[in-house]
C-alpha positions in Angstrom: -22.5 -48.6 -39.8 -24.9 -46.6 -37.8 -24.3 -48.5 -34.6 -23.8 -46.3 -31.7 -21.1 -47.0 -29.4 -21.6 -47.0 -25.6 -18.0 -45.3 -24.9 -18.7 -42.6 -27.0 -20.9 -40.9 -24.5 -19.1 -41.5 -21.7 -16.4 -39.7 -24.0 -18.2 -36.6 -24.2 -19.6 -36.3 -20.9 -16.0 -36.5 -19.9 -15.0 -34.0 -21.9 -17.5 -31.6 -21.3 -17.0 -31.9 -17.4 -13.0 -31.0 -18.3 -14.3 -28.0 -19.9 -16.1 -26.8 -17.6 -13.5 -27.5 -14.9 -10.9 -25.5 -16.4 -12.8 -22.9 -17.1 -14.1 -22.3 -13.7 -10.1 -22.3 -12.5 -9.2 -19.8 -15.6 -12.3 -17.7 -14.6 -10.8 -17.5 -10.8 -7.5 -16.2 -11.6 -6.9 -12.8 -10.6 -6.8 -10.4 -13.3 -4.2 -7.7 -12.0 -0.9 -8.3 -10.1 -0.9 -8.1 -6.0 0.9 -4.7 -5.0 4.3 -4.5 -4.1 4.7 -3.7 -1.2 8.2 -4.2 -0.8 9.3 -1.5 -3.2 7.0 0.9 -1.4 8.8 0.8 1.9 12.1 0.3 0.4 11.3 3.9 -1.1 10.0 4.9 2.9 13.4 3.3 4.1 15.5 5.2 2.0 13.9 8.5 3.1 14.0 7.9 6.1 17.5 6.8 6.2 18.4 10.2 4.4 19.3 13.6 5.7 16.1 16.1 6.4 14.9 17.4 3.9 14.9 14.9 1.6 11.8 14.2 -0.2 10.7 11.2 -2.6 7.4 9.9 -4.6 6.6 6.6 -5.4 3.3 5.3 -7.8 1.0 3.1 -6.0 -1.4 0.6 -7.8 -3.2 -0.7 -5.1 -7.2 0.4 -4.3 -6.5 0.1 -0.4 -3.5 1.0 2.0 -3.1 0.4 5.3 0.4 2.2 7.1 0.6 2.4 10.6 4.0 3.7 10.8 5.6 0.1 11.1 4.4 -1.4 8.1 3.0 -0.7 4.8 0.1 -3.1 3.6 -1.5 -2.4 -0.1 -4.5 -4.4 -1.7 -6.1 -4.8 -4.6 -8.1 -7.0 -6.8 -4.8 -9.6 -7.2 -4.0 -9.8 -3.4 -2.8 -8.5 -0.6 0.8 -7.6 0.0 2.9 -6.6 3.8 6.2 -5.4 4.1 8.1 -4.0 7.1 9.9 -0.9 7.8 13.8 -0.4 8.7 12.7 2.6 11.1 9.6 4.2 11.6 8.0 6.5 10.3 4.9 9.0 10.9 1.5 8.5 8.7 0.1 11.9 7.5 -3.6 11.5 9.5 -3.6 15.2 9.9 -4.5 18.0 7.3 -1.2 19.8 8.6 0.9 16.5 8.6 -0.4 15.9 4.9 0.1 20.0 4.5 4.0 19.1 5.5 4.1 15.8 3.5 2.8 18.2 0.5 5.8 20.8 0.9 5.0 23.5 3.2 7.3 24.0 5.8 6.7 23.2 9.5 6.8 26.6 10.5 4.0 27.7 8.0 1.8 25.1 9.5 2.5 24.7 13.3 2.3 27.4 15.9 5.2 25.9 17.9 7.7 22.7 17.2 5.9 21.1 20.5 3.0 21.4 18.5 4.6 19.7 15.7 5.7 17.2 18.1 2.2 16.1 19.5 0.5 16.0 16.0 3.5 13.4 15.0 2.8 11.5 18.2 -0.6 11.2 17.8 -0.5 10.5 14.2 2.1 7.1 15.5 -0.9 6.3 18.0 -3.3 6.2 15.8 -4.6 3.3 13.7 -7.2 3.5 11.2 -7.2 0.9 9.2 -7.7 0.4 5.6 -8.2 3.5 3.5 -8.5 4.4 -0.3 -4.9 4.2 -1.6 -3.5 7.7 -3.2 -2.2 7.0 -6.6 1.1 8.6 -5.1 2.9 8.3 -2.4 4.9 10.9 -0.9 7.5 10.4 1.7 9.4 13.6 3.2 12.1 13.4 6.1 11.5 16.7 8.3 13.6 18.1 11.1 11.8 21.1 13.2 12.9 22.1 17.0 14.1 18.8 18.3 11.7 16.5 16.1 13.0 14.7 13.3 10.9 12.6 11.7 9.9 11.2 8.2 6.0 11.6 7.3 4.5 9.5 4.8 0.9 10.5 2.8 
């Protein structure tokens, strides 16, 4: 009656070593969903396909971004996620790119459209890596003295 059986233990230690198996894989799950990426340059893509002028915003729930005119990349704590352009577009490095991307005009910003024309050209050039994500995005199509392009910020 007060026999203890050999398996019994083995039971237990078995058990205990499931336990703590599966709760080591729920532990690693990721807790939010990877960014989507896709719907963030299908919103670019559509601007940019659109007449000048046109303007759009699009949430972002991502910590990080990375756009280099080509590509959007967004990260955060449940992955990272790419997606390509149709056509490119022109990241908003500058104060007076973002000042565009905002809603002034080009003319209110820029002394000269060849001026406008440099600061987009440099802003394709450039690449600096990951930065803090907005929680916005803002994409404007823009047409000023021979330069038509679509800045995103």
């Amino acid at each position: 009656m007060f026999e203890t059986h050999v398996d019994t233990l083995y039971l237990w230690v078995g058990l205990g070593t499931v336990s703590v198996a599966v709760l080591g894989v729920v532990a690693s799950l990721p807790t939010t969903a990877p960014p989507d990426a896709t719907a963030a340059a299908a919103t670019i893509d559509e601007v940019t396909t659109s007449p000048p002028g046109s303007v759009t915003h699009r949430r972002l729930i991502a910590t990080e971004w990375a756009f280099d005119g080509r590509e959007v990349r967004l990260r955060n704590d449940g992955g990272t996620a790419t997606a390509r352009l149709i056509r490119t577009a022109v990241p908003a490095r500058t104060d007076r790119l973002q000042a565009v991307v905002n809603g002034e005009r080009p003319q209110a910003v820029y002394d000269s459209p060849n001026a406008f024309r440099r600061d987009t050209r440099r802003a394709r050039t450039k690449h600096d890596g990951w930065r803090p994500a907005p929680d916005r995005l803002t994409v404007r199509h823009v047409a000023w003295g021979g330069t038509d392009v679509t800045i995103v910020g």
